[in-house]
C-alpha atoms as a printed R data frame, in Angstrom:
    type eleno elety resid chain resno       x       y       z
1   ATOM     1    CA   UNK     A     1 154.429  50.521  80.132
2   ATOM     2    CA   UNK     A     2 154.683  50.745  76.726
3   ATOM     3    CA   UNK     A     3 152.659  49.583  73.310
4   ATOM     4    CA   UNK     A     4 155.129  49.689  71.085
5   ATOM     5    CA   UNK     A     5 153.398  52.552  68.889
6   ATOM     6    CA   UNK     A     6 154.602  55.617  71.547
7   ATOM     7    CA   UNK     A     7 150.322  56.315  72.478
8   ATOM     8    CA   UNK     A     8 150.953  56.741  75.654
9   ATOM     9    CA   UNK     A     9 153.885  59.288  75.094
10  ATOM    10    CA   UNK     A    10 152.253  61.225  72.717
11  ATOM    11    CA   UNK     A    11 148.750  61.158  74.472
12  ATOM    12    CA   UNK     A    12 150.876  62.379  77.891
13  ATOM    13    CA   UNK     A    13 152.468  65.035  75.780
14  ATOM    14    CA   UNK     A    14 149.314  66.644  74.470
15  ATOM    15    CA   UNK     A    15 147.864  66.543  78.358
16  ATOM    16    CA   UNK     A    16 151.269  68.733  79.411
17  ATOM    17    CA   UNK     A    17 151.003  70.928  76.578
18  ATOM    18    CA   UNK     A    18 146.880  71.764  77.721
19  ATOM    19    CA   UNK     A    19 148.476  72.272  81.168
20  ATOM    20    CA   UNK     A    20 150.700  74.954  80.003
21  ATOM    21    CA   UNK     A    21 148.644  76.636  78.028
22  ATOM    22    CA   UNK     A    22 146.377  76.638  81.110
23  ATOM    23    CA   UNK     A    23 149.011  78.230  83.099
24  ATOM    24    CA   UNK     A    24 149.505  80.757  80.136
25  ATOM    25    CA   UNK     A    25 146.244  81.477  80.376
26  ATOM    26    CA   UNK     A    26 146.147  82.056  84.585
27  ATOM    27    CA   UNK     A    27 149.349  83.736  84.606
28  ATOM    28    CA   UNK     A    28 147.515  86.165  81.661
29  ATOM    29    CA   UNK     A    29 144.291  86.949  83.798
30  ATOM    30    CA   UNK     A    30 146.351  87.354  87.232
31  ATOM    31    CA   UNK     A    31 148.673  90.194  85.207
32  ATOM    32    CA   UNK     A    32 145.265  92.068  83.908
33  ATOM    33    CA   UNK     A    33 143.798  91.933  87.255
34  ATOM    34    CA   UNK     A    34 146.919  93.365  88.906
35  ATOM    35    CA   UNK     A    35 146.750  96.429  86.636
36  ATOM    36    CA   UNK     A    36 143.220  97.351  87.057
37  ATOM    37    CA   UNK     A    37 143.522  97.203  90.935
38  ATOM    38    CA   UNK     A    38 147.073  99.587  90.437
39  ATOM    39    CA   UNK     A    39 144.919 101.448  88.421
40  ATOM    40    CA   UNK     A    40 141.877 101.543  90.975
41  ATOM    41    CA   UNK     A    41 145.169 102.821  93.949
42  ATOM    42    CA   UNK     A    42 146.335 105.660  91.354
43  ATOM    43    CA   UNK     A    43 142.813 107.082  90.716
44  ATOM    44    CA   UNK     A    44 142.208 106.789  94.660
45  ATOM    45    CA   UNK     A    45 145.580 108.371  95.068
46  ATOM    46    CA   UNK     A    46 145.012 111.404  92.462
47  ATOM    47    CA   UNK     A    47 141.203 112.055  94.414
48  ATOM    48    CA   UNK     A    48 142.873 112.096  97.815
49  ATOM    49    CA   UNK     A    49 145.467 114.427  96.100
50  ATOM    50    CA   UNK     A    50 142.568 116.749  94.272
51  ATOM    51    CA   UNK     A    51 140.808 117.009  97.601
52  ATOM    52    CA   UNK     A    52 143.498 118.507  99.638
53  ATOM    53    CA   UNK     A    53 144.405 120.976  96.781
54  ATOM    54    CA   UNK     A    54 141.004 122.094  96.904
55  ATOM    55    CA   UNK     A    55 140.672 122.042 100.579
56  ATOM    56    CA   UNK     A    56 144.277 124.336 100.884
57  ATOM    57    CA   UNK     A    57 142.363 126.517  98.783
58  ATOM    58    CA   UNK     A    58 139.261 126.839 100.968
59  ATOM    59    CA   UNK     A    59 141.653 127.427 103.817
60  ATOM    60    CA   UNK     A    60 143.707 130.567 101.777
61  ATOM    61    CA   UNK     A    61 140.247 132.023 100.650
62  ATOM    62    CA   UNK     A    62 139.062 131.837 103.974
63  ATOM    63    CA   UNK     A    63 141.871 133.149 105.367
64  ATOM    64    CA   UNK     A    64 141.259 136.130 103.314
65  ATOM    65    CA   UNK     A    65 138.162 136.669 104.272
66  ATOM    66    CA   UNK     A    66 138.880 136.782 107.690
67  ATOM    67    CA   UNK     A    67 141.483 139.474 107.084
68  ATOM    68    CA   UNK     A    68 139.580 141.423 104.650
69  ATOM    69    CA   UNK     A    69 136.648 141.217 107.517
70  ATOM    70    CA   UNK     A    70 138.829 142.471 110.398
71  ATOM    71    CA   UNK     A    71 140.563 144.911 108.314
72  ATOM    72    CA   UNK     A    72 136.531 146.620 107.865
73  ATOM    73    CA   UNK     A    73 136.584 146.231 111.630
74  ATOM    74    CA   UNK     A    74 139.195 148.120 112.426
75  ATOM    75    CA   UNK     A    75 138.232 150.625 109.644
76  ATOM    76    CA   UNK     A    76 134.284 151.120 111.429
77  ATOM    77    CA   UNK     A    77 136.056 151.139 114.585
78  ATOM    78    CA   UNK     A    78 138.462 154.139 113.721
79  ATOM    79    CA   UNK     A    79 135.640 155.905 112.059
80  ATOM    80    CA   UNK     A    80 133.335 155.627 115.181
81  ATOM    81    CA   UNK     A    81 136.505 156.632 117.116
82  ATOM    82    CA   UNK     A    82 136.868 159.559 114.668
83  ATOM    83    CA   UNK     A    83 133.174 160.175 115.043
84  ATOM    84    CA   UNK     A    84 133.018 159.825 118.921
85  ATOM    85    CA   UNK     A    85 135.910 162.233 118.961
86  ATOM    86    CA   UNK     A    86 134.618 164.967 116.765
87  ATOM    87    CA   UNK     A    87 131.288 164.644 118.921
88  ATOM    88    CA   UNK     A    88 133.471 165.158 121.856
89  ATOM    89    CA   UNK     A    89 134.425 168.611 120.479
90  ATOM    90    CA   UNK     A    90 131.146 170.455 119.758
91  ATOM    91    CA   UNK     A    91 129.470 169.400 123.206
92  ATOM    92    CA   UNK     A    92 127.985 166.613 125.643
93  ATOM    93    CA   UNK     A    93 124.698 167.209 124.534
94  ATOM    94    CA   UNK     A    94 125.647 165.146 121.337
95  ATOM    95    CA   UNK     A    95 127.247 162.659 123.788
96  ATOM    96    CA   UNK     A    96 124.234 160.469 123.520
97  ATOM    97    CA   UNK     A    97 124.207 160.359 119.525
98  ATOM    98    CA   UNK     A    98 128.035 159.373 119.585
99  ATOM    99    CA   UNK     A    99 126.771 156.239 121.767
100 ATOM   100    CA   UNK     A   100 124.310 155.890 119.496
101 ATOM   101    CA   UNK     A   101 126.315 155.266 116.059
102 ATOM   102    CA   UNK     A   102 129.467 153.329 117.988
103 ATOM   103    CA   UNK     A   103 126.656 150.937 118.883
104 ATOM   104    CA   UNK     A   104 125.238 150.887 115.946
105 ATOM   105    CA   UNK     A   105 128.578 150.973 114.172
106 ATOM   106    CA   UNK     A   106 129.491 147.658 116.292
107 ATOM   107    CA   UNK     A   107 126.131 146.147 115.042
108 ATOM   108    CA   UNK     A   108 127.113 146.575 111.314
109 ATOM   109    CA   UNK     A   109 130.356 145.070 112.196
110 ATOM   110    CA   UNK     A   110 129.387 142.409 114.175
111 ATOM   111    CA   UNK     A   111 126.343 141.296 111.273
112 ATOM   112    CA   UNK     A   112 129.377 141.359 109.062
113 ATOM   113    CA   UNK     A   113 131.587 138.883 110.886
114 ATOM   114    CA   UNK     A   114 128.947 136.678 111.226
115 ATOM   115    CA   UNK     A   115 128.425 136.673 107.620
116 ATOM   116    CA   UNK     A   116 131.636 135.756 107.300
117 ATOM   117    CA   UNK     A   117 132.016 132.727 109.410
118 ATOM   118    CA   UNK     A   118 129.171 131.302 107.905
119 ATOM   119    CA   UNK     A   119 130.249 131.640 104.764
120 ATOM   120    CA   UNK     A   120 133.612 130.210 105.856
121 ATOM   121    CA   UNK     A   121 131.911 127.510 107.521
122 ATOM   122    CA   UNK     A   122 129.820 126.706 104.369
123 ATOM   123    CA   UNK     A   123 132.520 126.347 102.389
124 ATOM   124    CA   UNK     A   124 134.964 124.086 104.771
125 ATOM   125    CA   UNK     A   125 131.894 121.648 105.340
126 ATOM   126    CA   UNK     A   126 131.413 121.142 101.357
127 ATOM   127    CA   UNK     A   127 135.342 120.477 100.772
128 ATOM   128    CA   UNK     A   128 134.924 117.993 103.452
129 ATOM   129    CA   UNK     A   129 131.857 116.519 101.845
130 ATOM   130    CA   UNK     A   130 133.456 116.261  98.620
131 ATOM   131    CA   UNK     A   131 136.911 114.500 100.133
132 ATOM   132    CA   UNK     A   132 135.103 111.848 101.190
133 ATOM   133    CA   UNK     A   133 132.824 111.361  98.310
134 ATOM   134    CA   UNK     A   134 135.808 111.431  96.341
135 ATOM   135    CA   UNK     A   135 137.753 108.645  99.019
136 ATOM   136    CA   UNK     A   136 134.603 106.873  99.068
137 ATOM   137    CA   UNK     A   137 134.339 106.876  95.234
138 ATOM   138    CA   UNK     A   138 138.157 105.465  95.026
139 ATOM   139    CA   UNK     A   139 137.443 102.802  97.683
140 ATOM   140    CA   UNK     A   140 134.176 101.172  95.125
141 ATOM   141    CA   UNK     A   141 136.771 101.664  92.158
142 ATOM   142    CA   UNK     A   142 139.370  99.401  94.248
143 ATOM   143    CA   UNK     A   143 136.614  96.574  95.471
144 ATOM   144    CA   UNK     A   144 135.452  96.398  91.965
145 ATOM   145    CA   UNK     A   145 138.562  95.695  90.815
146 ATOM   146    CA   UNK     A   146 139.325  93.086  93.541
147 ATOM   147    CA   UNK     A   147 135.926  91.534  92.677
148 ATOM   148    CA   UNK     A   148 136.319  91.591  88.788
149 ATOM   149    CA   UNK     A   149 140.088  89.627  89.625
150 ATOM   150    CA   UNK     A   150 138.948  87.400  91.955
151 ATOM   151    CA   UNK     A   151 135.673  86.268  88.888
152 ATOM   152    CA   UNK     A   152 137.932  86.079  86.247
153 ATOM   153    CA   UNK     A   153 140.909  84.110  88.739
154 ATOM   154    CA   UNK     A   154 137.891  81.792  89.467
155 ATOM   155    CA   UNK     A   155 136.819  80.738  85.776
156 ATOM   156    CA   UNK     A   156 140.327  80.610  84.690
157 ATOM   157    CA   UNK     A   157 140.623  78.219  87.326
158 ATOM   158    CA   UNK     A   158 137.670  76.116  86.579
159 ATOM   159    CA   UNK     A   159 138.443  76.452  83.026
160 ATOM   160    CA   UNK     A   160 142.036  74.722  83.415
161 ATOM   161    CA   UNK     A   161 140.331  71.872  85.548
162 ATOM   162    CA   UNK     A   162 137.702  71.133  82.801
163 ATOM   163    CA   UNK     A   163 140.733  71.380  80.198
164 ATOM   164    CA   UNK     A   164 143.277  69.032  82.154
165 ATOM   165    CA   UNK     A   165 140.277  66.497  83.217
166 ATOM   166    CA   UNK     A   166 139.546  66.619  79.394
167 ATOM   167    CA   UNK     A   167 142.628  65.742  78.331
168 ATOM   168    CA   UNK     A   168 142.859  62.957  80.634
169 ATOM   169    CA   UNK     A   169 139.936  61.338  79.809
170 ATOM   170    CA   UNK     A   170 141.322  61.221  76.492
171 ATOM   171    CA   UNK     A   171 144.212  60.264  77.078
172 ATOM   172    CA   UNK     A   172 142.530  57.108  79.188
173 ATOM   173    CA   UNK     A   173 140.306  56.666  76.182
174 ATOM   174    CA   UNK     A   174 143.446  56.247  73.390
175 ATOM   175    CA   UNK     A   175 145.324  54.161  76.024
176 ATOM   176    CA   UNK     A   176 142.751  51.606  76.562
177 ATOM   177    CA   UNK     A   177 141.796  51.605  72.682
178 ATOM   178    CA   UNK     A   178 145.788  51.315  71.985
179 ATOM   179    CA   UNK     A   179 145.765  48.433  74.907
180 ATOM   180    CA   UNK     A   180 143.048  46.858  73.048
181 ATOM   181    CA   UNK     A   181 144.975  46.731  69.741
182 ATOM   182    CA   UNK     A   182 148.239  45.786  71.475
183 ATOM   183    CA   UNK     A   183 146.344  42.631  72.587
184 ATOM   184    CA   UNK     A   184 144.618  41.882  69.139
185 ATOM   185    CA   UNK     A   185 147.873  42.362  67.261
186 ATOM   186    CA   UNK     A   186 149.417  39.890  69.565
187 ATOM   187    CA   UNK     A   187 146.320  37.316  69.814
């Protein structure tokens, strides 16, 4: 259907060209929001990696401590041996004193290893506490992202629709006014 004047081709052209650029546009947003979520995955991936470092180093310092504690065990525990021996040697009558410092000897050690495994303990919980913080952290970064992408899909979206609706109300408008002057030209 055609005026003679080309309105209609020229008014369709300019409503394909605001479609495109539309599509520009929504391709543009959907490429942004793709990196930030990558983004959100390599800061959740370089927590989850910080977390285990730290916890491997709990485990070696604990480890230590553990050795260094039953290394002092078996140090107090020759020494009372030594002790228990040497009482053995000057008489029985000194039996009862030996007793006496093995047990207490065995106290000292035993308060020590205690010590230790709560101290060990302490520090395992708070590298747990602080891989999940961290995984929970990394997991808000990632929904965020998700969120801000799915918003800015949404008015990109809505903005195209306004833009092509727009342009084919205008394009109506022209077409009936070029109608109009078709018919008054030929009247």
């Amino acid at each position: 259907m055609s005026n003679g004047n080309g309105v209609a081709e020229t008014l369709s052209n300019a409503a394909e060209a605001v479609a495109d650029t539309a599509k520009d546009i929504g391709k543009k947003v959907a490429k942004k929001a793709k990196s930030a979520v990558k983004s959100a995955k390599a800061t959740a991936v370089k927590a989850e990696k910080a977390v285990a470092k730290t916890a491997s180093k709990a485990k070696k310092a604990v480890g230590k401590k553990v050795a260094a504690a039953k290394k002092s065990l078996a140090s107090a525990s020759a020494a009372a041996r030594k002790e228990v021996a040497a009482l053995k040697k000057k008489g029985a009558s000194k039996k009862a004193a030996a007793k006496k410092a093995v047990a207490r000897a065995e106290k000292k050690i035993e308060r020590k290893a205690k010590a230790v495994e709560k101290k060990v303990a302490r520090k395992a919980a708070a590298t747990k506490r602080s891989a999940v913080a961290a995984r929970k952290k990394a997991a808000k970064k990632v929904s965020a992202a998700r969120r801000t992408v799915k918003k800015d899909a949404a008015k990109v979206k809505n903005t195209v629709k306004r833009d092509v609706a727009s342009a084919k109300r205008k394009v109506a408008r022209k077409a009936t006014k070029a109608r109009k002057a078709v018919k008054k030209a030929k009247a």
